[in-house]
C-alpha positions, 0 to 999 in steps of 0.5 A: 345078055351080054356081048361077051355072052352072045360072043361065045355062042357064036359058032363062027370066032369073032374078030370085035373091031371097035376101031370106028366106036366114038368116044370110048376111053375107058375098057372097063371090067364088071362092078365086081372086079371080074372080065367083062368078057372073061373065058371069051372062047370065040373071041380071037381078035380085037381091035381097039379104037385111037379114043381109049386111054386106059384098059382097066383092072380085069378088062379082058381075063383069061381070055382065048383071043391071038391079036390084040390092037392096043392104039398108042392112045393107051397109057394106062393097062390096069392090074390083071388086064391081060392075065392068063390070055393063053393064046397071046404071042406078042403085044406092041406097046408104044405109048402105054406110061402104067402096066398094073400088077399081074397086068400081062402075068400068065401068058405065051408071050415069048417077045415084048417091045416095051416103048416109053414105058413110066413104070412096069408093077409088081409080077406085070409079066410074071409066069411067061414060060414061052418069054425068051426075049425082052426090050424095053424103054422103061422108067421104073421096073417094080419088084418080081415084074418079070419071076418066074419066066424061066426062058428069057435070055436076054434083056436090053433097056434103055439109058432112062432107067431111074429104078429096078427093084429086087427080084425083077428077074427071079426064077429066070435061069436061062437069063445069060446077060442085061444089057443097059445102053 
């Protein structure tokens, strides 16, 4: 039986603090690419440890958690990461340097603090209806990072933007301005 297994018959949600765990570096999903704690029910909040630097491809899939602590140690959030976490309002994200591809897609998120990000993949937060605001630090913006989120209205980035590739904003009818500092 596996954590996310005894999680979910828990008949109480589940707070999982892992803040005092001891060398743990890497959030990992399954060997088949699948959520470790995927259609995690119980599961509504999660603080990480200040060890973890990368939250692999899949690591927490559509799952029901509302906090997530993700410690500036992270520099890595691989490819599906986070897709389809419903009950996802906000991330703060410091020190992350790669948001994977479909990383953050499918959410709730309706504002992000994006700082020192190196690079934001293809479709990272993608299919956000609720997302209505967007501030970010970032280096590279890759293709259809933010499509289809038809509430942003506003986006402000930083002066380090070396590239946006096309459609980043595709869908996004409410966008009014973009504003680089």
């Amino acid at each position: 039986e596996t954590l996310a297994e005894k999680i979910e018959v828990s008949p109480v949600d589940i707070t999982l603090d892992l803040s005092e765990t001891k060398n743990l570096t890497v959030v990992k999903s399954t060997l088949n690419s699948t959520s470790f704690f995927v259609n995690c029910t119980k599961l509504k909040s999660i603080i990480l440890p200040n060890t973890v630097t990368v939250i692999e491809s899949y690591a927490f899939y559509n799952c029901s958690f509302s906090n997530i602590y993700i410690p500036n140690s992270v520099k890595t959030i691989g490819n599906y990461a986070f897709y389809s976490c419903d009950n996802l309002t906000s991330i703060n994200l410091d020190s992350v340097k790669t948001i994977g591809v479909n990383a953050f897609a499918n959410n709730n998120l309706t504002t992000i603090n994006l700082k020192n990000i190196h690079t934001i993949c293809n479709y990272a937060f993608a299919y956000s209806n609720n997302l209505n605001e967007i501030y970010i630090d970032v280096v590279y913006i890759n293709s259809l990072a933010f499509a289809q989120c038809p509430n942003i209205k506003s986006e402000i980035n930083k002066k380090n933007v070396i590239e946006i590739q096309s459609y980043i904003f595709e869908n996004c009818s409410k966008l009014k301005y973009v504003t680089f500092e």
